[in-house]
N, C-alpha and C positions, 0 to 999 in steps of 0.2 A: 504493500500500500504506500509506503513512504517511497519507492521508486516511481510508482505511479505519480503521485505528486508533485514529484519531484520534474518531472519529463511534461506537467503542464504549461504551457502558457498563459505569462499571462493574461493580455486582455483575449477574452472569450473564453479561457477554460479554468483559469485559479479566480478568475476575478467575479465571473459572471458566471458558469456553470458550478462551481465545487464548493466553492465557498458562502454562497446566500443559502446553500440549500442546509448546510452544515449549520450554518449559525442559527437556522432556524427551527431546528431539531433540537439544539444546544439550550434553546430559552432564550434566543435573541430577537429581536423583533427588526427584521433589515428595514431602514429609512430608504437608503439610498444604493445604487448600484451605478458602476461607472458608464458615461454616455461620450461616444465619439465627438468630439469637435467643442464639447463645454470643457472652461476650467475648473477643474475638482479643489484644488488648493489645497494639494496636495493628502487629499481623504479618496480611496479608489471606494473604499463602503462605510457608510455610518449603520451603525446599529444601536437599538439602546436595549437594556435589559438583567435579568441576572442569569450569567453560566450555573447549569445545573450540578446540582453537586460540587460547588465550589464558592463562590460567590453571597454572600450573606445582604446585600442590597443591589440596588440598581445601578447600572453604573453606563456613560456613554461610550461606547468605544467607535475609535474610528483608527482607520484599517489602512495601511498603505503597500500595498502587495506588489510582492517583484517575483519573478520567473525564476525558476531554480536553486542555483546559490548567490549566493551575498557577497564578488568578489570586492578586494581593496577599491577596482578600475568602478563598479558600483556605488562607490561611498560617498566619493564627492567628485564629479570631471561633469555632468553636465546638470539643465535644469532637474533633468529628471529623474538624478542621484536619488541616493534614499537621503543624505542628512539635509541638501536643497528642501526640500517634500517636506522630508519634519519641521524645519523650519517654517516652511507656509503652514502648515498644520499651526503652528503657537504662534506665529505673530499674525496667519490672516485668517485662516479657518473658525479658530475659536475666538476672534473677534466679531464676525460677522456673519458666519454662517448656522450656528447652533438657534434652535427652535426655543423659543421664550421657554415650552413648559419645562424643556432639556436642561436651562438654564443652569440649576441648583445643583445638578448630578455631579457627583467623580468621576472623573475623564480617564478612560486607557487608549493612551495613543498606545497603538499595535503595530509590531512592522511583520509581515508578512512574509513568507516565503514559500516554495516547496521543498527547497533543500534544506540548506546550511548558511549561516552564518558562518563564511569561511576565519581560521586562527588570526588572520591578518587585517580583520575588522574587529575583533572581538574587542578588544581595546577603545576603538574611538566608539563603539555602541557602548560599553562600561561610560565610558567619560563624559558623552551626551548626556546619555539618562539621568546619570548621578547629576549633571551640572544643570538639567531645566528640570528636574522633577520638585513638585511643590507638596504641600497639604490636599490639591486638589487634582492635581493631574497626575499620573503615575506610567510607567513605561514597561509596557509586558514584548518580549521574542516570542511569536508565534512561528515556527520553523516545522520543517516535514513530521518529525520525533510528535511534535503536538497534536498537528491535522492528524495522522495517523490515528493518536491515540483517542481523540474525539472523535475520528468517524468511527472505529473500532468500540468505542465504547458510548456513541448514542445514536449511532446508523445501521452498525455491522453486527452489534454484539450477538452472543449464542441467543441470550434472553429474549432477543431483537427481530434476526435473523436464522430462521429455522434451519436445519439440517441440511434438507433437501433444498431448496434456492440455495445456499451456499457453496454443495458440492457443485448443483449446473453452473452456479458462474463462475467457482474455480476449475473448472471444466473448460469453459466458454475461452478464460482468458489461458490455459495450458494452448489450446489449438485453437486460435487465432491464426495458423498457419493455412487451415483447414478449410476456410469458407464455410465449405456444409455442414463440418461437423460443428464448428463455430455456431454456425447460428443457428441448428436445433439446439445446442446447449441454450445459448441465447433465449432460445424461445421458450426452455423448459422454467429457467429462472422466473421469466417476467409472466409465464400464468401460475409458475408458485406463486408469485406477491401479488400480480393483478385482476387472476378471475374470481377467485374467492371475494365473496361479500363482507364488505366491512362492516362492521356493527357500529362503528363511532367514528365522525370525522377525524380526529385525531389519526387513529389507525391509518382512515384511508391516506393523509397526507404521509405517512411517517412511509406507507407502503411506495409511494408513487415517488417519493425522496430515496427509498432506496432503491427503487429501479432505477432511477435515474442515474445516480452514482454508480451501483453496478457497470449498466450497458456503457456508462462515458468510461469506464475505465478499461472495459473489453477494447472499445475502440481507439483509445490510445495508444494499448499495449499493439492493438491491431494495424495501425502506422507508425509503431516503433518496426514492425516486423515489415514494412511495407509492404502491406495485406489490404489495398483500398477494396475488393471485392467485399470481405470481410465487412468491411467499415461501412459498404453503403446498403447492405443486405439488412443486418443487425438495428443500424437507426433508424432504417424506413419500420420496421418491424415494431420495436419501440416505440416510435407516431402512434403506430393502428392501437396496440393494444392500451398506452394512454389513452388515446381518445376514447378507447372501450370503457375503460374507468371511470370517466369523469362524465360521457356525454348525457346520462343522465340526470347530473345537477351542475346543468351549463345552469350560468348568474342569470337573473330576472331583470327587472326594470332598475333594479335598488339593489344590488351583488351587496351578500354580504362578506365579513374579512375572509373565511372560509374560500366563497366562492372565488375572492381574486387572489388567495392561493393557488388554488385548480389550475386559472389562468396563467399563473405565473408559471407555473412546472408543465404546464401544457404549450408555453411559448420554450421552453428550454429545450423541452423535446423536440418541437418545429425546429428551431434554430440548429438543435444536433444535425436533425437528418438535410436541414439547408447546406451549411459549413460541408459533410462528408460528401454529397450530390455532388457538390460542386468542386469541391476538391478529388471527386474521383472523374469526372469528366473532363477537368480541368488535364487531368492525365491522358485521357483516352480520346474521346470525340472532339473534344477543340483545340486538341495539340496537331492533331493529325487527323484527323476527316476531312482534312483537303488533299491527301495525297489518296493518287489512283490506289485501288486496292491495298492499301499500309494497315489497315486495321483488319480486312479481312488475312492476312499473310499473318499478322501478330495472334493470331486464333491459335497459330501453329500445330494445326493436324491437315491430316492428309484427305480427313473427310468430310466433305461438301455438306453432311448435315451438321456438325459441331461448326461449322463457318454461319452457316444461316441460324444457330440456334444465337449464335453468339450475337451477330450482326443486327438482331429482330430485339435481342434483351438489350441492347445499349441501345438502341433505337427508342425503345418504350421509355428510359432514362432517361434518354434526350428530352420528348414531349410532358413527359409531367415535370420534371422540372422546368420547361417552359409554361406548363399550365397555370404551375404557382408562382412564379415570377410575376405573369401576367395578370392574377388574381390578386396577387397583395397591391401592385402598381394602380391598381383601378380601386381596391376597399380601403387602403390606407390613404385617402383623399387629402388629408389633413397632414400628415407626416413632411418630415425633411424635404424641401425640394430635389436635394442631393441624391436622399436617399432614392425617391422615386424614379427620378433619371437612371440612376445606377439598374432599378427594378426592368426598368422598360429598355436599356439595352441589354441587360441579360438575355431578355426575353427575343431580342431580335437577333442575337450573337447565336443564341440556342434554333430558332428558324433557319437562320443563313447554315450552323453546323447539320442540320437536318437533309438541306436539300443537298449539300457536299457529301455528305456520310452514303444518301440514294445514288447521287449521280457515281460513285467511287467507288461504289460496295453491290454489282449488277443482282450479287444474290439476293440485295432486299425485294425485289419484283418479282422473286418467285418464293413465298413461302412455303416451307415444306411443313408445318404443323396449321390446322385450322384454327387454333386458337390466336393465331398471330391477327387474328383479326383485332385483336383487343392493342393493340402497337398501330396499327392501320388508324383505327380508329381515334385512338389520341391522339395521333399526327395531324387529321384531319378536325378534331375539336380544337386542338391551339390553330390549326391555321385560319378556321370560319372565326373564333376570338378576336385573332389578329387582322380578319378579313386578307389574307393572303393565301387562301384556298387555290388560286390561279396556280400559283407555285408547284401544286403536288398535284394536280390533276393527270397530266402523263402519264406520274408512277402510278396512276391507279389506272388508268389504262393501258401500262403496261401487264399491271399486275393482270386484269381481266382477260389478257391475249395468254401471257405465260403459265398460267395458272391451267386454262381449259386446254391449250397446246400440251402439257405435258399430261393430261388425261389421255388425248388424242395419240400421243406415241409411249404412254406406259412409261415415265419419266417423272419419280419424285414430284408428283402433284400433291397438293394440302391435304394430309390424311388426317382424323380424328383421333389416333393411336399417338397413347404418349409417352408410354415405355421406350425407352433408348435405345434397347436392343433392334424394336420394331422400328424402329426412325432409322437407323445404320440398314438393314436390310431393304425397307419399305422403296419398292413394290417388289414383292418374292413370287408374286403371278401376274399376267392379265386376267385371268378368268374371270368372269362377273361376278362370281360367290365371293371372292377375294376382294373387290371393290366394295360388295355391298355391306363389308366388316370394312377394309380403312375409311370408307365416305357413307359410313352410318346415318351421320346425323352432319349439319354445315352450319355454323355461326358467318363462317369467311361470305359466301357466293350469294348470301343475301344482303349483304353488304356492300361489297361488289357494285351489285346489283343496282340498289340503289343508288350512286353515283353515276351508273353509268350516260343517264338518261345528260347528264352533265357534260360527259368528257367524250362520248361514241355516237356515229352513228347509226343509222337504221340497219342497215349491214352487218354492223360488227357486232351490235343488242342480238339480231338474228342470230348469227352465228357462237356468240358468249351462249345464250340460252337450247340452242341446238346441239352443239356438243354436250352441252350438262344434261339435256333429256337421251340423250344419245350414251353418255359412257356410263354416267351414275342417274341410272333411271327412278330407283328404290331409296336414294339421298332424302334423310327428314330435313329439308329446310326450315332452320327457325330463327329466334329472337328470343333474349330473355330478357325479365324481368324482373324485379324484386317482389319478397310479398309481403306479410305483413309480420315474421317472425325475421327477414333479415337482418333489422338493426340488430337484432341480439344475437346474429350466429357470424354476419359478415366480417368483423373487426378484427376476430378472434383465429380465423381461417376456416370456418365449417364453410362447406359447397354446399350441403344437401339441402338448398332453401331456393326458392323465386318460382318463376311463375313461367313453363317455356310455352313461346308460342309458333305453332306448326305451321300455318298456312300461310310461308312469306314465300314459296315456290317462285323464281325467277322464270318458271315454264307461263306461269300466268298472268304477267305484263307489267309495267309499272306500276298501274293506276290499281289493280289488285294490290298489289306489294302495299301505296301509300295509304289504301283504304283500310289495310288489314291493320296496317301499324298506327294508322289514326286512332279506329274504334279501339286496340288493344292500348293505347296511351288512356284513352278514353276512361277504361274499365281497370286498368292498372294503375290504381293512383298510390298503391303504398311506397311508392318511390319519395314521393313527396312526405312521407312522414319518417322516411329514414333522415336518424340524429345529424347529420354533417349537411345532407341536400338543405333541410329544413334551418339551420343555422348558416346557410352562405358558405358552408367549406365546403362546396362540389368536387376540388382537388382532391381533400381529404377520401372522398369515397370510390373517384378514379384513381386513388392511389392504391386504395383494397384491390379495384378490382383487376388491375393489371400485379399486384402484390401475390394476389390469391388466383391467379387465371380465371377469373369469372368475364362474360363477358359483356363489352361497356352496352348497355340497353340503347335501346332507339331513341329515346328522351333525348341521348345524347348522340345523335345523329347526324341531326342537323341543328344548328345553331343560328339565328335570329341575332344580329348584332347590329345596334343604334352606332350614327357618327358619334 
């Protein structure tokens, strides 16, 4: 633990992820947390309160945190030394910044660390403290040996932290190496602490703080190993299953303290999975989705379906982080001008790596699993968003020619089979009886489908629907939807829930197709009282469904967007 700490940074992982959530498990009540572009005056968090088990009154502490260790070159060479800091701490901070009722309280300036306070400072931190400490203000070394022991002893303990969550996340973070095995550990942790029902808000917050801590510390360990797979698997995971936790007492008109708890640990978790998106993209799709085939060659296997499987899951990564990008830039109205700019080129940085990543990577136009419709379809919700649907039109007409061509010559067409084994093989016959098991059932060719009336002509509608009555005559074409038990199974990863609907057959024309999915929009309204649609996080629940291969419903089809 005290290495883990140690390997934090500071601003966004000691300052803002580890340490609010500790102090507030401690009996600290956090004021304040550090914000990019204001001056702190030299306080990164104020807190006021008493430490449990230690402390006999209330006292203010304020916090000035530095990354690792504490070397000499740290002490004093620029503003942003630690004895500079304490300085503005005593002559400006606690002249001007303390809250009237704060007033009265005993002050512990704190300095912060994840490491050490290296031999070579020890000295001028003795001689500081000793020379400005008064009757009223006092000077405490918070260092890795302490964080350690207070998470250990009021986040981690045995008394604390059961058994079983302990062994999965020292599980989780042994194979960090592993991806897979990583994050079912991962996963077995966070429904030890998150499915079970809390009896007391207390509980629920102490539970959702030490998820939190846990999975940040997997993923740390998980980019000390340079394991971003790892890193972006685990915190999207994390998202789902907080939001499973809390979506039932989202805040009212009036949030009480409780409720902008929730919020708070529920924007931590957001920001985990924003921070490693972006930091494992930042590695793969926007370093290099502008060279011809670089990312398909970097798959490094020989076999053309572990290239498409691969090609299709950084793809879907692509578009919902473009989704939320695009979502926060339009809900956060009010926010940083800075920050929103920053939002909306992301967003556009993420478009432009989309159409590079297609035009570079010819496998993305032939999907070889039908679920990849759920990656199609994102692509195509950020672009109706952004109104830049022009863009990807092509690749859906490419995909509509590629797709029914390799039915046509018995060639790795979109099967239903999701086994590995059966994808390396797939197609081991022509026979029909052999088809009418890979191409069961279609989410992909109704889909398809639907656009094409957009991107094809009369001709090619003909011929797209002629081949699919012609090779998969006995294909259940459909569409799903949610029902009324989803909110409570989807967050968690149960499939066994929505509503499928059969009669979107591309043999029986557009205007069949938009009638069928109108009336079922119609009669399918439990979509609209799933927790995230109904509170504005639509990301949040396309983030399940490409999370958990379900696939994105018709609702979200086609998209309606005002200038």
């Amino acid at each position: 633990m005290k290495e883990y700490l140690a390997s934090l940074k500071e601003r966004g992982d000691l300052d803002k992820s580890v340490l609010p959530n500790l102090l507030s498990e401690i009996g600290l009540r956090v004021l304040n947390t550090p914000m990019i572009g204001t001056r702190q005056n030299g306080v990164d968090i104020a807190a006021v309160g008493q430490v449990k088990g230690e402390d006999e009154q209330r006292y203010l502490y304020l916090f000035c945190i530095k990354a690792g260790n504490v070397t000499r070159r740290d002490w004093e060479v620029s503003e942003q030394s630690v004895r500079p800091e304490l300085n503005e701490i005593k002559d400006v901070y606690l002249r001007s910044n303390v809250a009237q009722e704060h007033a009265e309280l005993p002050i512990k300036i704190c300095l912060c660390c994840g490491g050490e306070l290296e031999e070579t400072v020890l000295m001028n931190w003795a001689g500081y403290t000793e020379q400005n400490k008064t009757d009223k203000i006092s000077y405490e070394l918070w260092n890795g040996d302490r964080l350690a022991d207070l998470m250990m002893r009021c986040l981690l303990a045995r008394e604390l932290l059961d058994e079983e969550p302990r062994r999965n996340f020292q599980k989780a973070v042994a194979m960090v190496n592993e991806p897979n095995a990583c994050y079912e550990y991962t996963r077995a942790f966070l429904g030890n602490l998150l499915l079970e029902e809390q009896t007391s808000q207390k509980n629920e917050l102490l539970r959702l703080r030490q998820s939190y801590i846990c999975l940040h510390a997997v993923i740390a360990w998980a980019i000390e190993a340079n394991n971003l797979e790892s890193t972006y698997k685990v915190s999207e995971l994390g998202m789902l299953f907080c939001w499973n936790a809390i979506r039932k007492r989202l805040p009212k008109k009036k949030p009480t303290k409780h409720d902008n708890a929730l919020m708070f640990v529920l924007d931590q978790f957001l920001k985990l999975y924003l921070t490693t998106s972006e930091m494992y993209l930042s590695k793969t799709a926007y370093a290099h989705g502008g060279r011809l085939h670089a990312l398909s060659v970097a798959v490094r296997s020989r076999e053309s379906v572990d290239v498409n499987l691969a090609m299709f899951e950084l793809l879907g990564r692509l578009a919902i982080r473009g989704i939320w990008t695009d979502h926060f830039s339009k809900s956060l109205s009010g926010a940083n001008p800075g920050l929103l700019k920053s939002l909306a080129e992301s967003t556009d940085r993420t478009l432009d790596t989309m159409v590079l990543l297609i035009s570079n990577n010819p496998t993305l136009s032939s999907p070889i699993r039908d679920d990849h419709m759920i990656e199609i379809a994102l692509v195509m919700y950020l672009a109706q968003l952004t109104q830049k649907e022009i863009r990807f039109l092509p690749w859906l007409r490419a995909i509509s020619d590629k797709t029914t061509f390799a039915l046509v010559t018995n060639t790795k067409y979109p099967t239903c089979l999701h086994d590995y084994a059966d994808l390396l093989s797939h197609p081991v016959s022509a026979e029909q009886s052999y088809r009418d098991e890979a191409c069961a059932g279609s989410v992909l060719y109704p889909y398809i489908f639907f656009w094409m009336q957009y991107v094809a002509d009369v001709k090619e509608i003909a011929e797209f629907t002629e081949r699919l009555e012609r090779q998969i005559p006995n294909c259940t074409h459909q569409a799903w939807f949610p029902d009324e038990d989803s909110d409570d199974l989807i967050w968690h990863g149960e499939t066994y829930h929505g509503i499928c609907v059969t009669d979107v057959s591309p043999h029986n024309g557009h205007e069949a197709l938009a009638g069928t999915l109108n009336k079922a929009m119609e009669t399918c309204t439990a979509i609209t009282d799933v927790s995230a649609v109904r509170k504005g996080l639509i990301p949040m629940f396309l983030t399940a469904c490409r999370h958990y291969r379900l696939p994105v419903p018709p609702s979200f089809w086609f998209v309606r967007t005002q200038e």
